[in-house]
Residue frames relative to the residue before (quaternion, step in Angstrom):
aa qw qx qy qz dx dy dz
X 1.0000 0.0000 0.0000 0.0000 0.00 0.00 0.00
X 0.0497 -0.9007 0.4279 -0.0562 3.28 0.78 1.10
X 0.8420 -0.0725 -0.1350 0.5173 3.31 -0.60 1.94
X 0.4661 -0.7846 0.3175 0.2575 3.38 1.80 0.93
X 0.5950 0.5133 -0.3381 0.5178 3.00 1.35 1.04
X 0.6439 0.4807 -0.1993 0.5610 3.84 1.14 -0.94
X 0.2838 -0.7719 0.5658 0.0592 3.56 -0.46 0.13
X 0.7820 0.0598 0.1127 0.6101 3.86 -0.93 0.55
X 0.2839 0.7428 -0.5844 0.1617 3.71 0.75 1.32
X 0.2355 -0.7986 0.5450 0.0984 3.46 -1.01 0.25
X 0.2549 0.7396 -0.6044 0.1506 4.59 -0.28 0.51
X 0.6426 -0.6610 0.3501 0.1661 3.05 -1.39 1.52
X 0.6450 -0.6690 0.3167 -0.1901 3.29 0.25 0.32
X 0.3824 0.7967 -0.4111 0.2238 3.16 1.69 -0.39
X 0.0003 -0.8753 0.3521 0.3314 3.09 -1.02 -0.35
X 0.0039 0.9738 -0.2120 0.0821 3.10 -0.50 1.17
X 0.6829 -0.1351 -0.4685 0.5440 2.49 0.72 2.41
X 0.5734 -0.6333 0.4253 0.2987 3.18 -2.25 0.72
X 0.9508 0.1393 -0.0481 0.2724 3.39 -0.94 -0.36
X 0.3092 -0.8670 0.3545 -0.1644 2.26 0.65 1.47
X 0.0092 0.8745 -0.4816 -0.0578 4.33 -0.95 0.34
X 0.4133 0.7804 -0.4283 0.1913 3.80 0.37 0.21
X 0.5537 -0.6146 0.5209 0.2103 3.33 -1.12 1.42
X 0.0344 -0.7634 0.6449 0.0112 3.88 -0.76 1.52
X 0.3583 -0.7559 0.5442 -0.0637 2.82 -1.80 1.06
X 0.6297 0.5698 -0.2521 0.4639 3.81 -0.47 0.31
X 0.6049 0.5988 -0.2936 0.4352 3.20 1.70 0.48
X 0.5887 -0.6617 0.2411 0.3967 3.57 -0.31 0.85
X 0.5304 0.5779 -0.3370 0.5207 3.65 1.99 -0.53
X 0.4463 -0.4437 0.6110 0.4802 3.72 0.86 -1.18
X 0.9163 -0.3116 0.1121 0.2252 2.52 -2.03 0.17
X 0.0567 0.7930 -0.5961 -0.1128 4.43 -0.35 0.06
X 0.4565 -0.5752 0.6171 0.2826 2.79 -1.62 1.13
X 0.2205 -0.6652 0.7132 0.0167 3.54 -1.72 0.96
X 0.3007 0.7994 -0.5181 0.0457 3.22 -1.13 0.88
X 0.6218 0.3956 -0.2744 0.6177 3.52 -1.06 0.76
X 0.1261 0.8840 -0.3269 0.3096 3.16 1.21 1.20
X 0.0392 -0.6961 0.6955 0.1738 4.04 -0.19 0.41
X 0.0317 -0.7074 0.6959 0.1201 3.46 -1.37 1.17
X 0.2189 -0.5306 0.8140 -0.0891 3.44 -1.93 1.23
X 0.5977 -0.4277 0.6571 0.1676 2.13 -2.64 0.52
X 0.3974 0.7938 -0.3876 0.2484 3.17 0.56 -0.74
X 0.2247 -0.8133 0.4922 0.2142 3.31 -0.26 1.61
X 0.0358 0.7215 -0.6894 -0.0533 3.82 -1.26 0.60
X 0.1402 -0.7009 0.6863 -0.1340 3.17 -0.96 1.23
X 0.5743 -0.5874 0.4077 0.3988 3.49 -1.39 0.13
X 0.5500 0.2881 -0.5130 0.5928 3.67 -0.66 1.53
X 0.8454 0.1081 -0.2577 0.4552 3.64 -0.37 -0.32
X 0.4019 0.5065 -0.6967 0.3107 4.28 0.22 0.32
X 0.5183 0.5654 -0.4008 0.5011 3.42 -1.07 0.32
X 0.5600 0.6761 -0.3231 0.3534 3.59 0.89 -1.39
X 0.3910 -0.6592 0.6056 0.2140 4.06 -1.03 0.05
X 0.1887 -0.7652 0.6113 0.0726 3.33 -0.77 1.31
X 0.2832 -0.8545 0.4350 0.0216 3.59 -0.61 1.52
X 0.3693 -0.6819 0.5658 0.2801 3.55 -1.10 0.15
X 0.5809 -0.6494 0.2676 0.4114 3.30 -0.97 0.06
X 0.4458 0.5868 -0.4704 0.4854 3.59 1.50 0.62
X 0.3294 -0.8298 0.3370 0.2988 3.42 1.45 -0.19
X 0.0346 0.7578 -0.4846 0.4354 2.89 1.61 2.10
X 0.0046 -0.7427 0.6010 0.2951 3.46 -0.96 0.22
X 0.2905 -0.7648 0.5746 0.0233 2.75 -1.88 0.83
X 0.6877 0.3134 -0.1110 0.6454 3.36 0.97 -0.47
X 0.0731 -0.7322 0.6623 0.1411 4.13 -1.88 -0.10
X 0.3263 -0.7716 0.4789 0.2624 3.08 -0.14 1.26
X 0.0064 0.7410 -0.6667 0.0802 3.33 -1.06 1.22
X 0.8933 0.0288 -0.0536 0.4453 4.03 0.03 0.00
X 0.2376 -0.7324 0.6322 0.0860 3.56 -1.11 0.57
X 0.5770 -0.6152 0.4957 0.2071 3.44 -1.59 0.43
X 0.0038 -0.9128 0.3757 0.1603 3.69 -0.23 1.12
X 0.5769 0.2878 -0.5339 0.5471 3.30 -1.02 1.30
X 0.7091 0.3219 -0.3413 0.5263 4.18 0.27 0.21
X 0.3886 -0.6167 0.6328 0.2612 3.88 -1.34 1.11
X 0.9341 0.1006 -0.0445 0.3396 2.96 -1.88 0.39
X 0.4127 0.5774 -0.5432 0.4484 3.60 0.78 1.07
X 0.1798 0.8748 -0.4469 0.0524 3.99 -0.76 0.71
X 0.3725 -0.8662 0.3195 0.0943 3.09 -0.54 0.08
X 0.0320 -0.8474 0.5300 -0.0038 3.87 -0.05 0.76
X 0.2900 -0.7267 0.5587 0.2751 3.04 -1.72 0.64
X 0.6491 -0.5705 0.4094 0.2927 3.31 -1.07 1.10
């Protein structure tokens, strides 16, 4: 439900790279260290983070949970 407005959204997803580390923010605790990270393009906005990054057997493998700020279409899932 991408940007809690679109409905029955759908973005490719690549991925492109593993483990990933980066210190997230916007939580009511402060900041958390992430790690072992699957980055993607995958677009995650507010309505669809949370969302299931898939494979192409349409396994999931990944939950989109955080994005890179000041860079487009950089995200982040937890394995």
């Amino acid at each position: 439900n991408a940007l809690g407005e679109f409905r029955n959204t759908v973005s490719t997803g690549i991925v492109s790279g593993l483990q990933r580390s980066i210190v997230a923010s916007g939580g009511s605790t402060g900041p958390e260290n992430l790690q072992e990270l699957i980055q993607t393009d995958a677009a995650i906005n507010p309505g669809n983070s949370g969302g299931p990054l898939l494979n192409l057997s349409g396994e999931a493998i990944g939950i989109n949970t955080a994005v890179a700020i000041g860079a487009e279409n950089i995200g982040f899932a937890i394995p």
